[in-house]
C-alpha positions in Angstrom: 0.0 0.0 0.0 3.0 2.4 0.4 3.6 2.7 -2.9 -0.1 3.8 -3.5 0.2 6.0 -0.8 3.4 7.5 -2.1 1.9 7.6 -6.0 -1.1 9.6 -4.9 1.0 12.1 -2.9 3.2 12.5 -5.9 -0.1 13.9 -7.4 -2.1 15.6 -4.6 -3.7 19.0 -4.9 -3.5 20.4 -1.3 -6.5 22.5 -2.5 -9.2 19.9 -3.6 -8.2 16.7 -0.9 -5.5 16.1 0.9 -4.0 12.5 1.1 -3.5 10.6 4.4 -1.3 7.7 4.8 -4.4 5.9 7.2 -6.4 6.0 4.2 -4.0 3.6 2.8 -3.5 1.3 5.7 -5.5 -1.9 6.3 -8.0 -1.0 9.0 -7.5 -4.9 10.7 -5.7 -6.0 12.9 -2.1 -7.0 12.5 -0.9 -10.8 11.5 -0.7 -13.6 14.6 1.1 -15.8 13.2 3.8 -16.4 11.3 1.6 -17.4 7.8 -0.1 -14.7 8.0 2.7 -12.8 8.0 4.7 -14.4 5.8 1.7 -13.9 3.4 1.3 -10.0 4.2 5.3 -9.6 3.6 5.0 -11.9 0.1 2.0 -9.8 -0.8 3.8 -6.4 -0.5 7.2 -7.7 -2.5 5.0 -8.9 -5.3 3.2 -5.5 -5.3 5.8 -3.2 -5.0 8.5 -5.3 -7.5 5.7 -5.0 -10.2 6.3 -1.1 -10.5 9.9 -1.8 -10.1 11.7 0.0 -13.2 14.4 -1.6 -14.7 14.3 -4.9 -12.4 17.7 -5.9 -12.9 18.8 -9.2 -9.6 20.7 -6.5 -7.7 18.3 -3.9 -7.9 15.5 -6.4 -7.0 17.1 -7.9 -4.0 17.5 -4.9 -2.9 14.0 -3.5 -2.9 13.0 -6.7 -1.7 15.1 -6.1 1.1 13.3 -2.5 1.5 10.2 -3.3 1.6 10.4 -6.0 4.2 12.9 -3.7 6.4 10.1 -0.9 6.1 7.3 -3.3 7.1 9.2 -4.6 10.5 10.4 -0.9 11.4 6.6 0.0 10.8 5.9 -2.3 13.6 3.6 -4.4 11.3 4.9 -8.1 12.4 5.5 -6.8 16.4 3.0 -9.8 17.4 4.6 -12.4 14.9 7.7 -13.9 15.8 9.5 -13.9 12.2 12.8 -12.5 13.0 
């Protein structure tokens, strides 16, 4: 969802709406077990990789690598025990 996020703030008119990062977060609650969020972190590497310009190995381990770091540091997986 981040990257939706960050799309529509690329082309938000302050003047008509302006763009807030809960409208792009799931409302539920976060993953209990480790499936589940296995399945959330697999969900946002396929989504993100598909914008992914020029997806070269390197540069796709490394946004692999991005994303997931972004989604534990968001606190997302703090009740899964993945690390």
């Amino acid at each position: 969802m981040s990257y939706f996020y960050s799309k529509a703030k690329e082309q938000e008119d302050p003047d008509l709406h302006v763009i807030e990062e809960k409208d792009f977060r799931y409302a539920g609650p976060k993953p209990q077990t480790k499936e589940a969020g296995i399945i959330m972190l697999a969900d946002a590497v396929e989504a993100a990789s598909r914008v992914l310009e020029d997806p070269t190995p390197k540069r796709t381990e490394s946004h692999v690598q991005n994303v997931i770091e972004n989604i534990f540091l968001d606190g997302q997986l703090d009740d899964v025990s993945l690390r």
